[in-house]
N, C-alpha and C positions, 0 to 999 in steps of 0.2 A: 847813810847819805847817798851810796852812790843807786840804790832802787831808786830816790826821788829824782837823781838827775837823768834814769834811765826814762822814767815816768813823764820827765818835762820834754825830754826829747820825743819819747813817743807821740805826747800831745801836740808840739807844734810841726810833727809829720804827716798826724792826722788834720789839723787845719790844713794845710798846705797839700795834703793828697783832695779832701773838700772842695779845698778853691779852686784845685787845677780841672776835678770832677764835674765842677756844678756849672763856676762862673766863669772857665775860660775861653768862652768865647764872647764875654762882655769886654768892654776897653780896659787898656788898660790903667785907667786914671781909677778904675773904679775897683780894683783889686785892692789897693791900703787898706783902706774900711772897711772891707769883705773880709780880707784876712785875720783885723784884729776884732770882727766882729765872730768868725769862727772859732778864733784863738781864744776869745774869751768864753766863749759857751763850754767849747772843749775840758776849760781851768774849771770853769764852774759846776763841769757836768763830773769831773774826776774829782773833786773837793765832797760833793755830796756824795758818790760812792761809796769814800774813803768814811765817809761819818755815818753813812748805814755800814757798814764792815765793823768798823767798829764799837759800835752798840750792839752788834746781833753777836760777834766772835769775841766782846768781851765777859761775857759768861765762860769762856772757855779760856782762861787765863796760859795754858799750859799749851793748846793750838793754836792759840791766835794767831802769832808771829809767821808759824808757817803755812795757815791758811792764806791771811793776806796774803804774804807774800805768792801764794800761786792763784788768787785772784787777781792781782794786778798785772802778774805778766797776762795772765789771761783778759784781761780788759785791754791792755796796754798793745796787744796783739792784733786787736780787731778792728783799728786805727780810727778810734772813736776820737 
């Protein structure tokens, strides 16, 4: 449990680094939308990861566990 919440936190670091990167010099009325428009692509882009990992690492029943797991901090690092 505690990878996925380190996972949730990385994602809404990476929105949040995104928004301050891209659109912070738009108003600020228009950051909500942006942020949960980031936040969502982010979920969506880490969800599909996680389902190629594991279809490709489940042939390997015996590395998976610690494959992913250092694919993720590895994704998780790159503040996708």
């Amino acid at each position: 449990m505690g990878s996925f919440a380190s996972l949730a936190i990385d994602i809404v670091q990476g929105a949040m680094l995104g928004l301050a990167r891209s659109y912070g010099q738009r108003p600020s009325e228009e950051w909500k939308p942006l942020f949960y428009r980031i936040l969502y692509n982010g979920i969506r882009d880490s969800q599909r990861r996680r389902k190629v990992r594991s279809r490709i690492f489940g042939f390997f029943p015996e590395q998976r566990q610690q494959m992913c797991e250092e694919m993720l901090k590895q994704g998780g690092s790159q503040g996708n």
